[in-house]
PDB file of N, CA, C and O in Angstrom:
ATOM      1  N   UNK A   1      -3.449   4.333  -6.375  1.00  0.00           N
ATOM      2  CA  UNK A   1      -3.543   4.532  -4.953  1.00  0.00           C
ATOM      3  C   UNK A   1      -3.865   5.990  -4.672  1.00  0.00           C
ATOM      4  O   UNK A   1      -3.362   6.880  -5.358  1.00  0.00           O
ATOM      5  N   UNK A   2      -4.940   6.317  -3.382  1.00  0.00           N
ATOM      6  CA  UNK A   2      -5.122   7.300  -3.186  1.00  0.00           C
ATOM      7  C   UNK A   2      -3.661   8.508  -2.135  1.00  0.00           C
ATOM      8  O   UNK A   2      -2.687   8.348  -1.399  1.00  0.00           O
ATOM      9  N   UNK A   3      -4.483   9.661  -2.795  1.00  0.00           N
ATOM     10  CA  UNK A   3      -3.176  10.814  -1.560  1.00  0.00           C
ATOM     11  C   UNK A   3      -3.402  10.382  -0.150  1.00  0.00           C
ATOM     12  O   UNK A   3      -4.573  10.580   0.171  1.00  0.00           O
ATOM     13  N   UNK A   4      -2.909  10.026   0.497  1.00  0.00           N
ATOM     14  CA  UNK A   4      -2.920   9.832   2.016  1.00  0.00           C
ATOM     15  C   UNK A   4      -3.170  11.276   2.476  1.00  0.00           C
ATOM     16  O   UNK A   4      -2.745  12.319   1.977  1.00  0.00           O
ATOM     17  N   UNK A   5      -4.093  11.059   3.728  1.00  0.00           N
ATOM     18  CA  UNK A   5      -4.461  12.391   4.463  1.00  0.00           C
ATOM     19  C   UNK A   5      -3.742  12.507   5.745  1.00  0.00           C
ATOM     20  O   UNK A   5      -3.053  11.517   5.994  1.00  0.00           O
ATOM     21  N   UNK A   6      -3.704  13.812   6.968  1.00  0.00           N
ATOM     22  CA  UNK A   6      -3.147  13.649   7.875  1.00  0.00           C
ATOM     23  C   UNK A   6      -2.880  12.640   8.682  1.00  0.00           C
ATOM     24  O   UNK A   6      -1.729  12.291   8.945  1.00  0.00           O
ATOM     25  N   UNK A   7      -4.085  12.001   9.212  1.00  0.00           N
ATOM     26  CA  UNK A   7      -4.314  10.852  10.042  1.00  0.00           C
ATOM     27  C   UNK A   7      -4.002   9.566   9.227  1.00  0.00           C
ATOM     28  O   UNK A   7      -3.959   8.568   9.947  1.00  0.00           O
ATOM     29  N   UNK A   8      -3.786   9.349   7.983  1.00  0.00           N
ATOM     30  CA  UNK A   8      -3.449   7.920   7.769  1.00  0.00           C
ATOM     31  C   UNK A   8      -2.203   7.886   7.898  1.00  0.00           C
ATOM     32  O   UNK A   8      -1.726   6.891   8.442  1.00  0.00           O
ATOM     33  N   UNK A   9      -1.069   9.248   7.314  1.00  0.00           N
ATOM     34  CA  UNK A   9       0.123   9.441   7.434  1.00  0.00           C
ATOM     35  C   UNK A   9       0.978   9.280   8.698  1.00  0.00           C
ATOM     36  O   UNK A   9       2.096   8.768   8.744  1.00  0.00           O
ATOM     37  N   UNK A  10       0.202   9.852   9.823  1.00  0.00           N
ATOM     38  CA  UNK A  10       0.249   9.339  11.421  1.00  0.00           C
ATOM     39  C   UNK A  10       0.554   8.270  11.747  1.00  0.00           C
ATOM     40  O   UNK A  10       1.561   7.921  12.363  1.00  0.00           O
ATOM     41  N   UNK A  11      -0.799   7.296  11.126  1.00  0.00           N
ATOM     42  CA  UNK A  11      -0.880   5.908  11.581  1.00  0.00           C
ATOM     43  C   UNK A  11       0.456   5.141  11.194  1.00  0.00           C
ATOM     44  O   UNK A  11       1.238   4.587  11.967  1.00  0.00           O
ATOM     45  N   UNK A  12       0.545   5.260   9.559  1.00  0.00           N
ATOM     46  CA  UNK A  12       1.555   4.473   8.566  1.00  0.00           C
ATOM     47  C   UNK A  12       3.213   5.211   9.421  1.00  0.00           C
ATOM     48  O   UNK A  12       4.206   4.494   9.546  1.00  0.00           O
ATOM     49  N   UNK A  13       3.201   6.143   9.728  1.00  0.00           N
ATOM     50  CA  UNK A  13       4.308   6.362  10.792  1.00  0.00           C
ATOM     51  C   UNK A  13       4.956   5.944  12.002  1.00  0.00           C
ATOM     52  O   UNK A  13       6.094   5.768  12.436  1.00  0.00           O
ATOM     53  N   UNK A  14       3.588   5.847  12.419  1.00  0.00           N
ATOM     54  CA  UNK A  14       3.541   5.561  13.524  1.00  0.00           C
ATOM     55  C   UNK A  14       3.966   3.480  13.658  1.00  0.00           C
ATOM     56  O   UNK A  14       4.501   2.873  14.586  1.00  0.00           O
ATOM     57  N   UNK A  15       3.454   2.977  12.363  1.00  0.00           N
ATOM     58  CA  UNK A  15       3.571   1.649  12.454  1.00  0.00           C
ATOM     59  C   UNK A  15       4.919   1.382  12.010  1.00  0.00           C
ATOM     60  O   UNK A  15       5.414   0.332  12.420  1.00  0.00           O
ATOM     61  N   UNK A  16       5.887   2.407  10.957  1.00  0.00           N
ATOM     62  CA  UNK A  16       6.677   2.228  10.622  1.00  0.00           C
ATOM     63  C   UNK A  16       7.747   2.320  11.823  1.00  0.00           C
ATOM     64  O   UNK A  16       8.694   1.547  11.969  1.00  0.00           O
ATOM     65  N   UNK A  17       7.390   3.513  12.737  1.00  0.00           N
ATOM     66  CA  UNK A  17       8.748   3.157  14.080  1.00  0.00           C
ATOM     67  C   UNK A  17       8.488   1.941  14.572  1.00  0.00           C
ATOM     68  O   UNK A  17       9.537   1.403  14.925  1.00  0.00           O
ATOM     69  N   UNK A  18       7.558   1.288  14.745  1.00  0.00           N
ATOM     70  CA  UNK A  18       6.967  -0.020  15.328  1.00  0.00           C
ATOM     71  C   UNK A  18       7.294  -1.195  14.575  1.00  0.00           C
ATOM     72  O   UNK A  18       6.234  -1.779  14.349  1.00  0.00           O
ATOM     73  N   UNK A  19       8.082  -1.701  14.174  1.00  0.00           N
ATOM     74  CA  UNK A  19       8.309  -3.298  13.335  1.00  0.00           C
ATOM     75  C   UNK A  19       7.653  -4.370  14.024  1.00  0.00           C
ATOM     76  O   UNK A  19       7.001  -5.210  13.403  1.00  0.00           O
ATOM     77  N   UNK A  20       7.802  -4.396  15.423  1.00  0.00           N
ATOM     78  CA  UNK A  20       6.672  -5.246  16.242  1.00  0.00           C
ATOM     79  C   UNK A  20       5.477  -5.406  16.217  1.00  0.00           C
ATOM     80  O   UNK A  20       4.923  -6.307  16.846  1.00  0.00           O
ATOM     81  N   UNK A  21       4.854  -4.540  15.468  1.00  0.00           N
ATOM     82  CA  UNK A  21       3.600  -4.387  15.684  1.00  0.00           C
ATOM     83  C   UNK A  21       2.844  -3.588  16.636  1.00  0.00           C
ATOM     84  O   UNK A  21       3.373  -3.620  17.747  1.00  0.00           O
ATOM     85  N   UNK A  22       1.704  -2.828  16.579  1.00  0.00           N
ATOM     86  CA  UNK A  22       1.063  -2.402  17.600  1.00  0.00           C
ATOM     87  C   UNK A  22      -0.428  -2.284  17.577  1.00  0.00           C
ATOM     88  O   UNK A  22      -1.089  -1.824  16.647  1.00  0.00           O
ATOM     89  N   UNK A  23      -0.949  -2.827  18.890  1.00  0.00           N
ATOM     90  CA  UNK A  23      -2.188  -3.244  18.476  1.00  0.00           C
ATOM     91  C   UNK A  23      -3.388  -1.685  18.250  1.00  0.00           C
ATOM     92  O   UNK A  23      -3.061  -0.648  18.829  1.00  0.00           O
ATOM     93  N   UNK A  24      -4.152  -1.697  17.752  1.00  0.00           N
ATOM     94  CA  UNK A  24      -5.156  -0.377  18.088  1.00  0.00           C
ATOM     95  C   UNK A  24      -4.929   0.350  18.486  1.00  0.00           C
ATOM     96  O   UNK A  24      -4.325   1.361  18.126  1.00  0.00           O
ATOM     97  N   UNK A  25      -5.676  -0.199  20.012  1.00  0.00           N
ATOM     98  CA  UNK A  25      -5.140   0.506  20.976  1.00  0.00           C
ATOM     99  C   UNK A  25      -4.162   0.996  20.962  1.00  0.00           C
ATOM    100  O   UNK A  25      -4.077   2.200  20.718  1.00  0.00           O
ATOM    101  N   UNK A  26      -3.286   0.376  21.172  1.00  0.00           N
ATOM    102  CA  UNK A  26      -1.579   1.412  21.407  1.00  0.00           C
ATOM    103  C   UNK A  26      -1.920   2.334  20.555  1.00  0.00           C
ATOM    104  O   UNK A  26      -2.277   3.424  21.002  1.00  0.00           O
ATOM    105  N   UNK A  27      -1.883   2.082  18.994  1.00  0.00           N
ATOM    106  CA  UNK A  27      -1.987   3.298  18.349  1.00  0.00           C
ATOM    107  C   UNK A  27      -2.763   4.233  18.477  1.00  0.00           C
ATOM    108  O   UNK A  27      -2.363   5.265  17.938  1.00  0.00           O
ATOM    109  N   UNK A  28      -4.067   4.321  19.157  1.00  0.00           N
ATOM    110  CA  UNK A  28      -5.021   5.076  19.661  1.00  0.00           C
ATOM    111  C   UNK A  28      -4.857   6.028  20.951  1.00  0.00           C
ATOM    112  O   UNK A  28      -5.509   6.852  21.592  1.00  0.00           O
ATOM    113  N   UNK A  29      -3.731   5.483  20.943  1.00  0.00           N
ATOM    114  CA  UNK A  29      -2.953   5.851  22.538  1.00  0.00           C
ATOM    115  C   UNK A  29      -2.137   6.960  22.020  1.00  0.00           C
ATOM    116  O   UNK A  29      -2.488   8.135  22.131  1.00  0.00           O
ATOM    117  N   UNK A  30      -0.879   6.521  21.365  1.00  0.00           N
ATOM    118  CA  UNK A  30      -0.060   7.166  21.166  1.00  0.00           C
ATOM    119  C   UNK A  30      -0.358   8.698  20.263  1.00  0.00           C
ATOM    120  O   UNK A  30       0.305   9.718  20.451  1.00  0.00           O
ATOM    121  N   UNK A  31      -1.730   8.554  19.065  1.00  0.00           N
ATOM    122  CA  UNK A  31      -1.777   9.464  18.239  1.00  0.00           C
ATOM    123  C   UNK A  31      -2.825  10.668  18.534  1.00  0.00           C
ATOM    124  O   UNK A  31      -3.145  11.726  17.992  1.00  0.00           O
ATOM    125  N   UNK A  32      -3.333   9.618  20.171  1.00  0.00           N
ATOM    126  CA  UNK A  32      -4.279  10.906  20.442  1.00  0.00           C
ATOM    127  C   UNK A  32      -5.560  10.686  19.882  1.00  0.00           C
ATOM    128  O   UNK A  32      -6.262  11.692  19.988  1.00  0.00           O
ATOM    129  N   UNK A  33      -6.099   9.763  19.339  1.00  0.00           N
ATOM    130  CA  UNK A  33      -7.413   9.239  18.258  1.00  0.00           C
ATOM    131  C   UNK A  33      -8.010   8.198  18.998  1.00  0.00           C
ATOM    132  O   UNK A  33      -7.343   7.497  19.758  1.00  0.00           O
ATOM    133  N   UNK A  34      -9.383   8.030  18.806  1.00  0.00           N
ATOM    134  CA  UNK A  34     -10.143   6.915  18.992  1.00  0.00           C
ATOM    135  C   UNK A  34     -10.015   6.023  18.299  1.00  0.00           C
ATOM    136  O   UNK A  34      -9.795   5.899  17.094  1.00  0.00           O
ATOM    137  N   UNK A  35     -10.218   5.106  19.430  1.00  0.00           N
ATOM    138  CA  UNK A  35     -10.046   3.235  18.933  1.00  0.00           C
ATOM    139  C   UNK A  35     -10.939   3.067  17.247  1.00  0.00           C
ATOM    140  O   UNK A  35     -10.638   2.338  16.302  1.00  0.00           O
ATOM    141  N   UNK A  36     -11.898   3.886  17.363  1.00  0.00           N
ATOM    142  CA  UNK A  36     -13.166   3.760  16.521  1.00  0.00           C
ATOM    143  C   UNK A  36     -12.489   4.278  15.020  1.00  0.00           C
ATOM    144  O   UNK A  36     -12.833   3.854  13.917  1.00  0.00           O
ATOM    145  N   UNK A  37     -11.465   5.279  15.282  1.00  0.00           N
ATOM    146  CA  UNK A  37     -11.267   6.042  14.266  1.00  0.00           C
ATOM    147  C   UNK A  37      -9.838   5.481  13.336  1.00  0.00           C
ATOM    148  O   UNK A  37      -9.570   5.429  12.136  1.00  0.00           O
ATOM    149  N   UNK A  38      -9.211   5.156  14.453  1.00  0.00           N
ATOM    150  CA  UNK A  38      -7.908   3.986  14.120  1.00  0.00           C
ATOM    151  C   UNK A  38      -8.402   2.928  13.041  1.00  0.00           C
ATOM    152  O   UNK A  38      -7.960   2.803  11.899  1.00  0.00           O
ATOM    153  N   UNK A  39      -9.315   2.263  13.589  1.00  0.00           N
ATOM    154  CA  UNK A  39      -9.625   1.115  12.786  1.00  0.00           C
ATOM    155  C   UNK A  39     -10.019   1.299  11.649  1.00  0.00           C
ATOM    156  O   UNK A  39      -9.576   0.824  10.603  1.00  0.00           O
ATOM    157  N   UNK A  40     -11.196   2.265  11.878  1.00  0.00           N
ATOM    158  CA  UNK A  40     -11.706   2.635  10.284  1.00  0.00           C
ATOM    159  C   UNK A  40     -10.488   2.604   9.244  1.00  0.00           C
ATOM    160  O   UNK A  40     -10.499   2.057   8.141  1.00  0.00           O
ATOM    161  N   UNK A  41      -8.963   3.629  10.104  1.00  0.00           N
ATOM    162  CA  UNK A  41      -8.018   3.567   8.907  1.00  0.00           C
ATOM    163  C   UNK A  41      -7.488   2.528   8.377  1.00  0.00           C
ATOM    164  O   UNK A  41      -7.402   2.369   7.160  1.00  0.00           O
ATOM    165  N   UNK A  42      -7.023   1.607   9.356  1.00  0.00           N
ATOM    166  CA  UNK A  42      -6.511   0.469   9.309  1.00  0.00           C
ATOM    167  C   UNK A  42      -6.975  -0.539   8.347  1.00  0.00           C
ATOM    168  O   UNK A  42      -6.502  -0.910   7.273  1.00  0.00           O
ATOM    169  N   UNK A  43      -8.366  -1.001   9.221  1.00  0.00           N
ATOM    170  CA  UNK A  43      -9.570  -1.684   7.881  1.00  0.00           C
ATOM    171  C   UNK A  43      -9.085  -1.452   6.458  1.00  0.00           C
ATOM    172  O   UNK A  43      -8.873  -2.444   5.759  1.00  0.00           O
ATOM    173  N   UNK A  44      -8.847   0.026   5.861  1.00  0.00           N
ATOM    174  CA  UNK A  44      -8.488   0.395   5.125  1.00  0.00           C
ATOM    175  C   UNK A  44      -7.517  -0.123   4.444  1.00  0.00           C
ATOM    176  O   UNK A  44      -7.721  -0.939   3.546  1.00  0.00           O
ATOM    177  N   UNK A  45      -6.181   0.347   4.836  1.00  0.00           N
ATOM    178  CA  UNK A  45      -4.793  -0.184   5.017  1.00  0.00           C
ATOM    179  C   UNK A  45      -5.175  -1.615   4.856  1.00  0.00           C
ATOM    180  O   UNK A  45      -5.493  -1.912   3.704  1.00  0.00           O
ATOM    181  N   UNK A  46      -5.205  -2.283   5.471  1.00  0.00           N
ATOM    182  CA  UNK A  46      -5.548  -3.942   5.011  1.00  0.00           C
ATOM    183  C   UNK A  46      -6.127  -4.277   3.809  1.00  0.00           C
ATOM    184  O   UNK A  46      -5.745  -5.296   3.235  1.00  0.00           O
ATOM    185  N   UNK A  47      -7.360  -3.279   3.133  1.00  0.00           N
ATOM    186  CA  UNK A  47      -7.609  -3.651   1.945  1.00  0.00           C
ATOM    187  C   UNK A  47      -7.062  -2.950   1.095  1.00  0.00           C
ATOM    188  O   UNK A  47      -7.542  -3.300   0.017  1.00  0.00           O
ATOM    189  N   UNK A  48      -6.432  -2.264   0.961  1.00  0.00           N
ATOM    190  CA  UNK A  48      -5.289  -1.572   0.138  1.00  0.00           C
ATOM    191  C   UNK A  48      -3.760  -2.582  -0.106  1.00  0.00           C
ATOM    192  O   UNK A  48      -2.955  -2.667  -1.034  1.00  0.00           O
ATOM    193  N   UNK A  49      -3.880  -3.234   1.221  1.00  0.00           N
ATOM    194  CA  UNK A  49      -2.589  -4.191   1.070  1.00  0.00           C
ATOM    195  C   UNK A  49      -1.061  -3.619   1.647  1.00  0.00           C
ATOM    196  O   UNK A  49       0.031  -4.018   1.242  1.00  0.00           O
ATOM    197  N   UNK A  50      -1.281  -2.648   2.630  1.00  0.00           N
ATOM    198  CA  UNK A  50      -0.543  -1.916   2.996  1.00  0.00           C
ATOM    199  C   UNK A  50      -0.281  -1.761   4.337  1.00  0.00           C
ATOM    200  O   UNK A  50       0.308  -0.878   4.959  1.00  0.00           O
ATOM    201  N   UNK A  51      -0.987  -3.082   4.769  1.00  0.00           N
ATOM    202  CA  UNK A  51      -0.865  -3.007   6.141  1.00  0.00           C
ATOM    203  C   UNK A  51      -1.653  -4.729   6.376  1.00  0.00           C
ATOM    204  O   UNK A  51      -2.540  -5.153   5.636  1.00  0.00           O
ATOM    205  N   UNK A  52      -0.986  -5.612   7.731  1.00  0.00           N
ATOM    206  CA  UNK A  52      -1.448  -6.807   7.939  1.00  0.00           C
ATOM    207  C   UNK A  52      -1.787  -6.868   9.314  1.00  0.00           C
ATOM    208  O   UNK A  52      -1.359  -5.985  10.057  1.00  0.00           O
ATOM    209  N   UNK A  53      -2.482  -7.768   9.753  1.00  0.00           N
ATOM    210  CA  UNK A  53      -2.903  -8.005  10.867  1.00  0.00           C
ATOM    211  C   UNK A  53      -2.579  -9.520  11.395  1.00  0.00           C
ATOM    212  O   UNK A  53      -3.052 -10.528  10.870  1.00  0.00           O
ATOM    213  N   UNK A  54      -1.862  -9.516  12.309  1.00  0.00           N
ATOM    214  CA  UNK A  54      -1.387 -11.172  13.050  1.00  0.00           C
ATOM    215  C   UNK A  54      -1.783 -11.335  14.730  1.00  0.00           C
ATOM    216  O   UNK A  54      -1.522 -10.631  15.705  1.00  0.00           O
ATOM    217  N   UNK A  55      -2.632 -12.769  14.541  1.00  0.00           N
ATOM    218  CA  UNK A  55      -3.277 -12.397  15.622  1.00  0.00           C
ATOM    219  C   UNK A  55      -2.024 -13.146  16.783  1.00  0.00           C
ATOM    220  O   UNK A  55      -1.307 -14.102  16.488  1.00  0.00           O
ATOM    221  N   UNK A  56      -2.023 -12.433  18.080  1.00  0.00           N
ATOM    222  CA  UNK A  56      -0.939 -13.313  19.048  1.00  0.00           C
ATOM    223  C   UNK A  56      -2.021 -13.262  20.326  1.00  0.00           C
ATOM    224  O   UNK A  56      -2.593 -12.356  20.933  1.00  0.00           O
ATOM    225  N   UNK A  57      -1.992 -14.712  20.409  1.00  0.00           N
ATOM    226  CA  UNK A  57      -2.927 -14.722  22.068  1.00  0.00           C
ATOM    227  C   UNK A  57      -4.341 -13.967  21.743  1.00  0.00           C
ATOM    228  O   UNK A  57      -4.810 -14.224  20.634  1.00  0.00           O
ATOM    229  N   UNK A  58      -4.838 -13.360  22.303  1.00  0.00           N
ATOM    230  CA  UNK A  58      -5.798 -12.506  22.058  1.00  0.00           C
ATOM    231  C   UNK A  58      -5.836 -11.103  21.538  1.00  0.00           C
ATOM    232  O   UNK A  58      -6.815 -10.375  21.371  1.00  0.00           O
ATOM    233  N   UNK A  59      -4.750 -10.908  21.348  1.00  0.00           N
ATOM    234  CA  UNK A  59      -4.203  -9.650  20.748  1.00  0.00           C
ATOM    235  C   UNK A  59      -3.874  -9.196  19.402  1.00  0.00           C
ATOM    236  O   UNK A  59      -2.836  -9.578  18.860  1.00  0.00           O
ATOM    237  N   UNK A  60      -4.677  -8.419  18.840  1.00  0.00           N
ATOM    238  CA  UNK A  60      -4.549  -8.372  16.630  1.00  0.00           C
ATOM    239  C   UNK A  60      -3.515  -7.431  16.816  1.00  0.00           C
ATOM    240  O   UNK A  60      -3.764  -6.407  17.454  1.00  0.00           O
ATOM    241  N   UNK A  61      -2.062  -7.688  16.215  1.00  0.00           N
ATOM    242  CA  UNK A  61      -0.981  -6.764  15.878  1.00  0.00           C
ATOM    243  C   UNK A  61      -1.318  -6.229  14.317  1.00  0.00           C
ATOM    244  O   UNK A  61      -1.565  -7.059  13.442  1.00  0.00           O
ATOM    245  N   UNK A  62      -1.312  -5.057  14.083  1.00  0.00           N
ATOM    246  CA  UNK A  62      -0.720  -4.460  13.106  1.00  0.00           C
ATOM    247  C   UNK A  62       0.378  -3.643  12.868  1.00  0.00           C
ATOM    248  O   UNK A  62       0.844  -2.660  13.443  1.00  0.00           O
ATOM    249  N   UNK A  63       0.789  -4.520  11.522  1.00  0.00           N
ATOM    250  CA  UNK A  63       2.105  -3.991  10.948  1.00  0.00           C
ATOM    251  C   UNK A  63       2.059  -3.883   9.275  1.00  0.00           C
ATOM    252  O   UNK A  63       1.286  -4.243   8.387  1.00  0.00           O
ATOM    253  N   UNK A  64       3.149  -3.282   9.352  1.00  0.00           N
ATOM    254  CA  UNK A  64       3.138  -2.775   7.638  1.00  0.00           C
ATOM    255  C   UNK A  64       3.757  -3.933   6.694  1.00  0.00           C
ATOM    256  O   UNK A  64       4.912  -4.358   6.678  1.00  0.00           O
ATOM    257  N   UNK A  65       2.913  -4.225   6.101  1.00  0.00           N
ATOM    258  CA  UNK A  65       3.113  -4.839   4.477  1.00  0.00           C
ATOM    259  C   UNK A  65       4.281  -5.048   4.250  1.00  0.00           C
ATOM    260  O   UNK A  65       4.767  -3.978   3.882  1.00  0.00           O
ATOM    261  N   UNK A  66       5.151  -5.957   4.260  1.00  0.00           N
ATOM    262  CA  UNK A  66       6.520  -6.255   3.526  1.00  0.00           C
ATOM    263  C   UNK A  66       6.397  -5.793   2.195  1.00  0.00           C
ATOM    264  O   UNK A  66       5.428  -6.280   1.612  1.00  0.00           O
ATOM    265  N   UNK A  67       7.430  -4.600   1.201  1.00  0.00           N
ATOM    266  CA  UNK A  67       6.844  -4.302   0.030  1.00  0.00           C
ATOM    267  C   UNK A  67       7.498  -5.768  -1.036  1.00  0.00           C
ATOM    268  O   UNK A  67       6.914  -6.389  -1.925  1.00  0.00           O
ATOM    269  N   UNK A  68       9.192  -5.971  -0.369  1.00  0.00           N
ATOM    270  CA  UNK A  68       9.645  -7.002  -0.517  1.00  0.00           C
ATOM    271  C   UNK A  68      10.173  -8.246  -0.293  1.00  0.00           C
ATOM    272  O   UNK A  68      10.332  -8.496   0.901  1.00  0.00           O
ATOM    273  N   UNK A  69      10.561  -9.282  -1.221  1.00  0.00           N
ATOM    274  CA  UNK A  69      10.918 -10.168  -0.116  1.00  0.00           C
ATOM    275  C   UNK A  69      12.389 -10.074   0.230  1.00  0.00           C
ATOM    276  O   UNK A  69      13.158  -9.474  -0.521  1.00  0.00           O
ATOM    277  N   UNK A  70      12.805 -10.660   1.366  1.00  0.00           N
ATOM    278  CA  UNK A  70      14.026 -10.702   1.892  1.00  0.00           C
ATOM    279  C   UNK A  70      14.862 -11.930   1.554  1.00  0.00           C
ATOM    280  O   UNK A  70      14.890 -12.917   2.289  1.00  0.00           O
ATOM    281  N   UNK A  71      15.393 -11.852   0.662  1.00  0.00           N
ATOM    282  CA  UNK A  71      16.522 -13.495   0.095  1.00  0.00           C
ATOM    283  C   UNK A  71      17.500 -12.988  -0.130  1.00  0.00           C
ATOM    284  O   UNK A  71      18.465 -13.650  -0.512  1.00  0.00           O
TER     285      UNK A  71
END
């Protein structure tokens, strides 16, 4: 796995206060970044496996990767 840079560290922070999820937007909101620039990370994060996407209504939540399971 690669060193994480400022802005992914943000994001992965930012999702970690969030257990609910938050869509893009929000996060694009909150970190001060474009929608455009969010995603690129995210995209990322999803193929790394470090981040999921669940869609509700019309709305894509992202949240962070369970590392384990819960039993």
């Amino acid at each position: 796995m690669k060193k994480k840079n400022g802005i992914e560290k943000r994001i992965l922070a930012e999702l970690k206060k969030n257990p609910n999820g938050l869509s893009i937007i929000e996060i694009s909101k909150k970190l001060l970044l474009s929608r455009q620039t969010v995603a690129k990370y995210i995209h990322g994060f999803i193929y790394e496996g470090s981040v999921e996407i669940r869609e509700i209504g019309p709305v894509k939540l992202c949240y962070l990767r369970e590392r384990k399971s819960e039993k």
